[in-house]
C-alpha positions as a printed Julia matrix, in Angstrom:
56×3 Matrix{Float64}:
  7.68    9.78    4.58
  4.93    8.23    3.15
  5.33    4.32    1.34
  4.84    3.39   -2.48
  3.6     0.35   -3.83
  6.02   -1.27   -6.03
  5.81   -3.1    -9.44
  5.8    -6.61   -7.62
  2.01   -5.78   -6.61
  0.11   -8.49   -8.01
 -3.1    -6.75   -6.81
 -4.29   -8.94   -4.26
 -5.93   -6.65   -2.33
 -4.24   -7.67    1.2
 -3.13   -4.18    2.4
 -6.12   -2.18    1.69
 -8.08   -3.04    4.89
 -5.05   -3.29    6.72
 -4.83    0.9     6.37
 -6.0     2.75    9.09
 -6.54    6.13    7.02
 -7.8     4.24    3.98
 -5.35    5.39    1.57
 -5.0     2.45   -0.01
 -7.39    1.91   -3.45
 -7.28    0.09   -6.74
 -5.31    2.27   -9.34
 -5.59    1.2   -13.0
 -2.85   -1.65  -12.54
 -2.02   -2.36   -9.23
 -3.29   -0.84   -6.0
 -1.91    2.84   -4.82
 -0.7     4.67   -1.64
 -2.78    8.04   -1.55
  0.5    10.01   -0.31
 -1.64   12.55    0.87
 -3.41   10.39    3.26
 -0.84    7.86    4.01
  0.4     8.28    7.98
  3.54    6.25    7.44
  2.5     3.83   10.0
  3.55    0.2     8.05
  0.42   -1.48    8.12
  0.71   -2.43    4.85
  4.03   -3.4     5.06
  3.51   -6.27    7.14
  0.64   -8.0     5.44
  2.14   -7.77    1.8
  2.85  -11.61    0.68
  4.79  -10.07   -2.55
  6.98   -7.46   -0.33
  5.49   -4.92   -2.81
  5.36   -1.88   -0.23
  8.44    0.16    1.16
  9.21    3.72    2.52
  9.25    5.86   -0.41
């Protein structure tokens, strides 16, 4: 199960070099979780300061 990026993302950029597989990037709004990339391993998770991030 992959995670999703939440409307509390204030884009501040913290999780992207936290991911190991790189599947975070800057979508149009708010930063994305490539699903197709994304190894379920929480990295992202931790380092969020908005909680933004959860299993999807």
């Amino acid at each position: 199960m992959a995670h999703k990026i939440s409307n509390e993302c204030v884009s501040c950029g913290a999780c992207a070099p936290n991911c190991p597989v790189e599947a975070i990037s800057q979508g149009s709004d708010q930063y994305v979780i490539d699903l197709e990339k994304c190894v379920d391993c929480g990295s992202c998770v931790d380092v969020c300061p908005m909680e933004a991030i959860a299993p999807q």
